[in-house]
Backbone as ProteinMPNN parsed JSONL, in Angstrom:
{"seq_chain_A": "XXXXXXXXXXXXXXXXXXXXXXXXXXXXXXXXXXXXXXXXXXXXXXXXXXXXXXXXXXXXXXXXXXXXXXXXXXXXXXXXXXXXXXXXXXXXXXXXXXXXXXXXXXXXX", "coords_chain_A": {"N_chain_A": [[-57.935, 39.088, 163.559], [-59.715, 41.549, 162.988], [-62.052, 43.756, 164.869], [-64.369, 45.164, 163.84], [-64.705, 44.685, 161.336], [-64.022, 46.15, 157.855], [-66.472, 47.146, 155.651], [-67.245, 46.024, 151.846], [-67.506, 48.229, 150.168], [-66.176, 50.478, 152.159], [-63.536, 49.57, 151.996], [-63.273, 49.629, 149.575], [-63.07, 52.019, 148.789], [-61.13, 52.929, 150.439], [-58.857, 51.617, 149.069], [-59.03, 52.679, 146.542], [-58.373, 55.439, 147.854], [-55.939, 55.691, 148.712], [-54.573, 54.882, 146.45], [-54.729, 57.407, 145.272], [-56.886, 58.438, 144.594], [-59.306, 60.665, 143.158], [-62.132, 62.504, 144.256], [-64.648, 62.473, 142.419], [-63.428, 60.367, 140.806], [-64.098, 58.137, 142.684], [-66.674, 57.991, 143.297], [-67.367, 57.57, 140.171], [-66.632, 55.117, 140.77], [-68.002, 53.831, 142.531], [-70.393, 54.226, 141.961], [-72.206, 56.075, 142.329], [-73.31, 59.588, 143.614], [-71.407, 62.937, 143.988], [-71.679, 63.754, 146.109], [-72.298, 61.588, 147.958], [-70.176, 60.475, 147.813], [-67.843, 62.074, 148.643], [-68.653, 61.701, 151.621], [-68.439, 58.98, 152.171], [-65.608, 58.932, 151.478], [-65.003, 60.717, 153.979], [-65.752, 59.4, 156.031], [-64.475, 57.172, 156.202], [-62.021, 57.903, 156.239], [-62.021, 58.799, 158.398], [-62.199, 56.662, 159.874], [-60.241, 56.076, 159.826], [-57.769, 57.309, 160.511], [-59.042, 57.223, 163.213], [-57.776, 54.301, 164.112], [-59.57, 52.121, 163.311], [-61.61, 52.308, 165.033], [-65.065, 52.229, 165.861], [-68.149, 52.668, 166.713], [-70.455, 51.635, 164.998], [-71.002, 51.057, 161.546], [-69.398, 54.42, 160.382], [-70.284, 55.809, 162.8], [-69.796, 57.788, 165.64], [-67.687, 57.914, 168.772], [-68.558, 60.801, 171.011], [-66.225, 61.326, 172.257], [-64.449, 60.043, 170.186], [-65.127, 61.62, 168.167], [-63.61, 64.39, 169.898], [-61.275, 63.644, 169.614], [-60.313, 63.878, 167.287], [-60.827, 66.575, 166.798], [-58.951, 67.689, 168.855], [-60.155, 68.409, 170.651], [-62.016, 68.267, 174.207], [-64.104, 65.361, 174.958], [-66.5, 66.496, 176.423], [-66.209, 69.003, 175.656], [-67.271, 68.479, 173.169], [-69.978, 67.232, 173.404], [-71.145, 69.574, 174.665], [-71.127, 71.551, 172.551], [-72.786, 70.009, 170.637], [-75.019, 70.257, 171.76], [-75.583, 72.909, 172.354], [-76.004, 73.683, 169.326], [-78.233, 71.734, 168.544], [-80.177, 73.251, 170.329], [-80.363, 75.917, 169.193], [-80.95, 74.86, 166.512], [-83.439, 74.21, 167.628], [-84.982, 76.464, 167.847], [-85.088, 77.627, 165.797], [-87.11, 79.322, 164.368], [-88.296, 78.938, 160.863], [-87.848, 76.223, 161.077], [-89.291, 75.281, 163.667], [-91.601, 75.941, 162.679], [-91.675, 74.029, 160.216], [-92.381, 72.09, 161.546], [-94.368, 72.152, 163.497], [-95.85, 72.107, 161.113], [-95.96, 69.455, 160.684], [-96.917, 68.337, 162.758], [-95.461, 67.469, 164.974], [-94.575, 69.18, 167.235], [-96.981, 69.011, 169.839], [-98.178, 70.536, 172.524], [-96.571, 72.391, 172.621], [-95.646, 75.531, 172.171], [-95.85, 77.462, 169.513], [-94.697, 80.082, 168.543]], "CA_chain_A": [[-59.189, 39.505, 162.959], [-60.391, 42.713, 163.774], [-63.283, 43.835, 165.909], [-64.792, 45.534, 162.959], [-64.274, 44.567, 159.667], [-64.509, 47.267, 156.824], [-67.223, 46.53, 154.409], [-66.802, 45.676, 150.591], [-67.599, 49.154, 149.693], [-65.274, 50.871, 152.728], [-62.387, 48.536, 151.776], [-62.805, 49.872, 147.7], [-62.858, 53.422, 149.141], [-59.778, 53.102, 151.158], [-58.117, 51.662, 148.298], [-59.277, 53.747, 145.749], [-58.052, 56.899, 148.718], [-54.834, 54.588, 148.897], [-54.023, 55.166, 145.44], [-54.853, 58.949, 145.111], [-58.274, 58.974, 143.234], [-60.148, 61.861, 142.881], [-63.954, 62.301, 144.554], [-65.009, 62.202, 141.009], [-63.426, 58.83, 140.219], [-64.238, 57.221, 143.554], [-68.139, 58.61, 142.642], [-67.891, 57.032, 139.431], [-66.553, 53.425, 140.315], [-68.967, 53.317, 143.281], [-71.805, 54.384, 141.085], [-72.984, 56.976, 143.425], [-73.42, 61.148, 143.37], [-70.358, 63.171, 144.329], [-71.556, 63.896, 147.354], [-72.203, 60.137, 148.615], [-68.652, 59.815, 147.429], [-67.378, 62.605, 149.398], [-69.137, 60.875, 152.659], [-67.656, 57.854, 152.164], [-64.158, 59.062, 151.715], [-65.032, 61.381, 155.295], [-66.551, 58.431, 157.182], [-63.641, 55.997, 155.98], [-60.62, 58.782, 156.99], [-62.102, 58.828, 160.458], [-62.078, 55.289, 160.949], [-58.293, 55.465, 159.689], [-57.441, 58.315, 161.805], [-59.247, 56.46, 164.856], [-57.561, 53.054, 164.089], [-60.747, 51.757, 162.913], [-62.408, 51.55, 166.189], [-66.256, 52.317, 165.814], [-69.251, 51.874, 167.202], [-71.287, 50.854, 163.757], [-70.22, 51.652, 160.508], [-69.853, 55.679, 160.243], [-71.492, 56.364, 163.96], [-68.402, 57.699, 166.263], [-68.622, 58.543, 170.047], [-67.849, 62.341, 171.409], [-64.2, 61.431, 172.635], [-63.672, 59.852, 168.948], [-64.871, 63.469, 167.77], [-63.195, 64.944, 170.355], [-59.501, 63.165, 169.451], [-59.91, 64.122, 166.044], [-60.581, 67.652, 167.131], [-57.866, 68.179, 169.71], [-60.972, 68.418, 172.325], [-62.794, 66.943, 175.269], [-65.519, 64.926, 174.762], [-67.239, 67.075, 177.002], [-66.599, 69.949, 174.511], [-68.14, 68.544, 171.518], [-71.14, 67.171, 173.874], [-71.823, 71.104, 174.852], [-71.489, 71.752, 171.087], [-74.14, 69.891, 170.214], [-76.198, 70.848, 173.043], [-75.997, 74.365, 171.923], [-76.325, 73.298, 167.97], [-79.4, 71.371, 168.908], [-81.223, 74.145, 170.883], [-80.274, 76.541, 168.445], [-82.147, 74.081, 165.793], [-84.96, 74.146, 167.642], [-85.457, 77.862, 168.318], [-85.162, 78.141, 164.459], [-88.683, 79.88, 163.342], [-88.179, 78.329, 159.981], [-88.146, 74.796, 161.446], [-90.081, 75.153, 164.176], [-93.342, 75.614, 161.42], [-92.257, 73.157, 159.59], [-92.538, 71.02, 162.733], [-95.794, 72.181, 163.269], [-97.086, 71.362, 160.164], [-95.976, 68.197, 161.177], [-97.313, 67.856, 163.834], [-94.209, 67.488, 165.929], [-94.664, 69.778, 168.553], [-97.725, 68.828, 169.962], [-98.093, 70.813, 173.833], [-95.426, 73.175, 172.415], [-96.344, 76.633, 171.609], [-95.088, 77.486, 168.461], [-94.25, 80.969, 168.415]], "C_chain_A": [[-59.697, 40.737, 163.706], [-61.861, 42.843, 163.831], [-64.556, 44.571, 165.186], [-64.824, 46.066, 161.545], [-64.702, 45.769, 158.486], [-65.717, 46.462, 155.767], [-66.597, 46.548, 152.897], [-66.869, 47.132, 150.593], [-66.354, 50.024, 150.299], [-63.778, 50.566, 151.983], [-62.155, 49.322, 150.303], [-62.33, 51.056, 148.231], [-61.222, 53.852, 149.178], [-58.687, 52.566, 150.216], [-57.705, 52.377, 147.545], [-58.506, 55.122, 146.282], [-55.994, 56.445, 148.65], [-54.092, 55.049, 147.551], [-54.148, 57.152, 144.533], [-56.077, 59.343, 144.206], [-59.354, 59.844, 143.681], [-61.511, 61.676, 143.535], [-64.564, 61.605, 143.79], [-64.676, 60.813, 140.678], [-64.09, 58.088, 141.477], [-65.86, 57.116, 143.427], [-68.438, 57.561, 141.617], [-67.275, 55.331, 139.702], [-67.244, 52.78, 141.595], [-70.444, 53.272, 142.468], [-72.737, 55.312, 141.907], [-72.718, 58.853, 143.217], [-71.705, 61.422, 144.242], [-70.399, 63.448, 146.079], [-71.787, 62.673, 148.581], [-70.712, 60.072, 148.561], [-67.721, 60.546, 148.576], [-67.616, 62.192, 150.927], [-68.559, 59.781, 153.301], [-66.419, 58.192, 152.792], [-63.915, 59.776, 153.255], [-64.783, 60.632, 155.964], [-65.143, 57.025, 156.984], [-62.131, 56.591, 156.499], [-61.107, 58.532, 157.977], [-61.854, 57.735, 160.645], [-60.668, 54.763, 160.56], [-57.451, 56.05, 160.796], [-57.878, 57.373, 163.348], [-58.557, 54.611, 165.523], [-58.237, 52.094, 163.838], [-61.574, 51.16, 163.745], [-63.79, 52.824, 165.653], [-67.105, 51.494, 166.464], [-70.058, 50.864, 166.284], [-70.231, 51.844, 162.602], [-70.996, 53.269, 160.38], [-70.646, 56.516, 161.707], [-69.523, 56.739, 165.031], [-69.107, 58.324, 167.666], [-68.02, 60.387, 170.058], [-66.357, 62.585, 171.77], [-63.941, 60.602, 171.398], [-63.663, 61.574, 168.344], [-64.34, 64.542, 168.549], [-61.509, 64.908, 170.254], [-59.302, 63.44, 168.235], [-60.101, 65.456, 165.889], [-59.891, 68.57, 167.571], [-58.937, 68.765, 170.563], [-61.456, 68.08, 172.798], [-63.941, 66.749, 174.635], [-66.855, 65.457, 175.297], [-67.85, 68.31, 176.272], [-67.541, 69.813, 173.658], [-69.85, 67.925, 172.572], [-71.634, 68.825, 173.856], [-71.994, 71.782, 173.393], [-72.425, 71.555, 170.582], [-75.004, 70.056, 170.774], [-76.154, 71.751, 172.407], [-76.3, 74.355, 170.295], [-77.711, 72.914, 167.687], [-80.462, 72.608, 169.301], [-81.054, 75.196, 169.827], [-81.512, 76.346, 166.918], [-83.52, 74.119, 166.397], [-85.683, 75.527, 168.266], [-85.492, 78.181, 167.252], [-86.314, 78.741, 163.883], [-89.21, 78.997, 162.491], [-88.853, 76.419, 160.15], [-88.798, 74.354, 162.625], [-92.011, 74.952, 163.352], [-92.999, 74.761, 160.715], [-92.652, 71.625, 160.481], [-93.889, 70.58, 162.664], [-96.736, 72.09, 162.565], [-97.303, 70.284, 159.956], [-96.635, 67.401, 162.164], [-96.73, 67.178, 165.2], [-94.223, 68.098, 166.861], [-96.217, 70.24, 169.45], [-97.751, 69.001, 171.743], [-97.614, 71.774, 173.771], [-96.377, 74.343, 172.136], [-95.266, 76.861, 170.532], [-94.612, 78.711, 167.861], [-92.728, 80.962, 168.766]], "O_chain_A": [[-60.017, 40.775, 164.894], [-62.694, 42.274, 163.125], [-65.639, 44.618, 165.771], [-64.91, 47.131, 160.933], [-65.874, 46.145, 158.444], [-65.634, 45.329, 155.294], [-65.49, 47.067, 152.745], [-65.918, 47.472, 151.296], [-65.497, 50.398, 149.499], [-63.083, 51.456, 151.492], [-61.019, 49.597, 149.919], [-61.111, 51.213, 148.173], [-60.471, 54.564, 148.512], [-57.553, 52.98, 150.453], [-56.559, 52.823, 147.482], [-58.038, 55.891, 145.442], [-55.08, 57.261, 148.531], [-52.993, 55.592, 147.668], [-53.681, 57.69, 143.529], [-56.195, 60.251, 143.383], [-60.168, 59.569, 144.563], [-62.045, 60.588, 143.32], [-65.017, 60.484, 144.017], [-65.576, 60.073, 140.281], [-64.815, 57.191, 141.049], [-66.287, 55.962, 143.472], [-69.358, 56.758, 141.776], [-67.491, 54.452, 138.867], [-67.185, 51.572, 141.823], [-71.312, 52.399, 142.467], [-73.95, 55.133, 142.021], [-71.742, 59.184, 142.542], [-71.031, 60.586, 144.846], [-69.525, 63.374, 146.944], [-71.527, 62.799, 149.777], [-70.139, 59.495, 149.485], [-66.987, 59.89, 149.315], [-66.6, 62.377, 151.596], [-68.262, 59.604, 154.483], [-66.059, 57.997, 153.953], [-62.844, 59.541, 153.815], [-63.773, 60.727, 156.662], [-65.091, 56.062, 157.749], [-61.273, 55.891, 157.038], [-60.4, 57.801, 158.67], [-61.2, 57.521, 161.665], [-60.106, 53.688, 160.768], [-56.734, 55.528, 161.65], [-57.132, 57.011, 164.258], [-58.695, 53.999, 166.582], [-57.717, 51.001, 164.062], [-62.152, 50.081, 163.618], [-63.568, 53.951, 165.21], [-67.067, 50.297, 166.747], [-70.309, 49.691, 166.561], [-69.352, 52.704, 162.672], [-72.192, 53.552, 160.312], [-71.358, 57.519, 161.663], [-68.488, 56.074, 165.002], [-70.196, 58.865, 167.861], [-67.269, 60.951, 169.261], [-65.606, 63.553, 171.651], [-62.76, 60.276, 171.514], [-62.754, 62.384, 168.159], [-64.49, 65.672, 168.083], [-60.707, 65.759, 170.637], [-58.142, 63.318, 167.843], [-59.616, 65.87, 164.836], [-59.862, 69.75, 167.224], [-58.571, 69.711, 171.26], [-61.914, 67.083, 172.241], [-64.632, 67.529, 173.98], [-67.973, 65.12, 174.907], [-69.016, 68.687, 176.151], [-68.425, 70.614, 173.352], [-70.879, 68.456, 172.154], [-72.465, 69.206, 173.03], [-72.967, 72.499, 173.157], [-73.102, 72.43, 170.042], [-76.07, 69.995, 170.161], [-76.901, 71.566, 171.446], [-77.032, 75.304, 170.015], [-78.383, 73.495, 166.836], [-81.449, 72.845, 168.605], [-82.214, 75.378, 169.46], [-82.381, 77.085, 166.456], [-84.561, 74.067, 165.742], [-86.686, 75.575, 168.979], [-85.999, 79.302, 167.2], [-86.409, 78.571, 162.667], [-90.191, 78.308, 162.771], [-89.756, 75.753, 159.643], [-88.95, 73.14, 162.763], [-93.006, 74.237, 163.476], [-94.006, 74.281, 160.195], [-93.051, 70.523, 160.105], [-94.464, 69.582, 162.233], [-97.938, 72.011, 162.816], [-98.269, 69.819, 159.352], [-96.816, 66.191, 162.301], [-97.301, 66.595, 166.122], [-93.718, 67.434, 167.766], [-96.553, 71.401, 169.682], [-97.462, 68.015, 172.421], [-97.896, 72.519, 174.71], [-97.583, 74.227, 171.918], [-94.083, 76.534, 170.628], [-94.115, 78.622, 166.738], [-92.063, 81.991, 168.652]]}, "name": "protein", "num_of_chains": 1, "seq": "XXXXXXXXXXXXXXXXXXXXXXXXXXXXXXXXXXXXXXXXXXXXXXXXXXXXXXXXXXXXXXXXXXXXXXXXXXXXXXXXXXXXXXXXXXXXXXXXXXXXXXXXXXXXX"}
């Protein structure tokens, strides 16, 4: 018994991927947009590619995204470090922060 069972939906996916079906069909026999569908089929390759070790369903650590990269886990940490700060030096999304009320101490220039 494995350590983390695929769900009903996963399980159709991987069949459905199993037999060669299209975004589009896997879309329409989940009952979901193409781009849920496309998600799926992402989040269900990785956990084939990784042997289907996960943390939760669809959540992976930095050395899973780093083995399916061909780099250290350290890499893709500094990745998103710099992805992150990047996001939040954005102008754009810094005001809409602030109309949020999200950056509250922050100066918002």
């Amino acid at each position: 018994m494995s350590a983390d069972p695929l769900s009903d939906r996963d399980a159709l996916v991987l069949h459905l991927l199993d037999r060669g079906t299209s975004i589009n069909e896997v879309a329409r026999q989940l009952g979901v947009s193409r781009y849920t569908a496309a998600c799926l089929v992402r989040r269900v390759r990785a956990g084939r590619l990784l042997g289907g070790r996960r943390m939760a369903p669809g959540l992976l650590t930095f050395g899973d995204i780093g083995e399916l990269l061909g780099i250290s886990a350290s890499a893709v940490q500094q990745a998103e470090e710099r992805a992150l700060s990047k996001l939040r030096r954005h102008p754009a999304l810094r005001a809409l922060a602030a109309d949020y009320g999200l950056l509250t101490g922050e100066q918002t220039s």
